[in-house]
N, C-alpha and C positions, 0 to 999 in steps of 0.2 A: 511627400513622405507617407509610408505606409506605415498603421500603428494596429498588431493587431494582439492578439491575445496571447500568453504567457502559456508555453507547451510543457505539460509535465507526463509524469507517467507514477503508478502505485502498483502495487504488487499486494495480490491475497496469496500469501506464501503458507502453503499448506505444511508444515511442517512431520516427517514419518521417523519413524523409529521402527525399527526391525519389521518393515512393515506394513504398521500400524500407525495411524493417522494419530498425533498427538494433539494436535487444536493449528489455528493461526496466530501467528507473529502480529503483534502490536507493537509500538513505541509509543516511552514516552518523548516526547518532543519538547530539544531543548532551548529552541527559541519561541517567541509569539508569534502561533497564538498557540495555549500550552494547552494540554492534553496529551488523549494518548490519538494512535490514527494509524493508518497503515505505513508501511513507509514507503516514499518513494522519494523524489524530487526533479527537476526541471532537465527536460533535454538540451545538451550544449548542441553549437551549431556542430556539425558536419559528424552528427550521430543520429542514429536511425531509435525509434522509440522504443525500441527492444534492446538493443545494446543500453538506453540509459537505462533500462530496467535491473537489467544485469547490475549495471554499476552502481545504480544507488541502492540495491538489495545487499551488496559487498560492505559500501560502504559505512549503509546504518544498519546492518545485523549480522555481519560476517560471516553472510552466507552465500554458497554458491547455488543457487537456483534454475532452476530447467522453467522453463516457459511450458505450461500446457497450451493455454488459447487466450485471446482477448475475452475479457467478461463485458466489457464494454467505453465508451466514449462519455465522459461526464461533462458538460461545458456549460452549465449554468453559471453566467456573468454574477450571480450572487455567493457562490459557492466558496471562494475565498472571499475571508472581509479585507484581504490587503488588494488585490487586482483583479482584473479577468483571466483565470487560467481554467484554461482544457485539458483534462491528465487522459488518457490511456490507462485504463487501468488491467492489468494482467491476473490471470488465474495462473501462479509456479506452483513448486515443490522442491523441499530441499532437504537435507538431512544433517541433523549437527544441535550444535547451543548455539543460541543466536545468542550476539553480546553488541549493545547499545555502539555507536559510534558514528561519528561526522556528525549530523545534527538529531542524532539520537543519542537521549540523555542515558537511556535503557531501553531496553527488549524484553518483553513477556509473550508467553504460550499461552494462547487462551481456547482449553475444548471450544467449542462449537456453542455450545447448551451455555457458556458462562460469559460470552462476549459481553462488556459494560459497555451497551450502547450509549446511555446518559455521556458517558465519560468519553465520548468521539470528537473528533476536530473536524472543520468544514465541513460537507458529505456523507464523510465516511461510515454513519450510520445506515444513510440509501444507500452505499454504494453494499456494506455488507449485509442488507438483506434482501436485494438482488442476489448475490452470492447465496444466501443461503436457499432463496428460492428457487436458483437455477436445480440445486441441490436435491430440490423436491421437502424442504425442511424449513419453517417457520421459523421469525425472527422474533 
């Protein structure tokens, strides 16, 4: 039997208004382990890591999302304290009010300048200041 790592996928979901760049979507997260974090969650079988992106962007911030590009692949065995998962994590965009849901307890917009790193679950701190360095912008 083959046993291997738990695939997910997260979205840095730029959020615009007329526009104009309003900050990134957070949740907070309403299971353990609690905090806030980007949202995402696990690819089901016979879905491609894009399509789950799509769906758990709907699902926990009722938004419809455009895929820019991959920002990258995180797969540090330590990165979740529940198991070993590997997320996909996506650079979108979307336009709208994000409103918490599926295992988002809530949704906030956070400028760029105000991200609470301290207050991140698993990664999510590396993962967002990669993003902001791709950026050309300090974390």
């Amino acid at each position: 039997m083959i046993v291997t790592p738990y695939v997910a996928t997260d979205g840095i979901i730029e959020l615009y208004e007329d526009g104009r760049m309003r900050g990134i979507v957070l949740i907070e997260r309403k299971n353990p382990p609690y905090g806030l974090a980007l949202p995402g969650g696990f690819v089901e079988v016979g879905e491609s890591c894009e399509e789950a992106l799509v769906r758990e962007m709907m699902e926990e911030t009722a938004l419809e999302v455009e895929i820019e590009r991959l920002l990258g692949v995180y797969s540090d065995p330590k990165r979740d304290s529940r198991f070993h998962t590997v997320s996909c994590v996506y650079l979108c965009r979307a336009e709208g009010e994000p409103r918490g849901g599926d295992d988002a307890a809530r949704a906030f917009v956070y400028p760029l300048h105000e991200i609470p790193f301290r207050r991140l679950c698993f990664d999510h701190a590396r993962i967002l200041s990669d993003y902001l360095e791709s950026r050309g912008l300090k974390a």
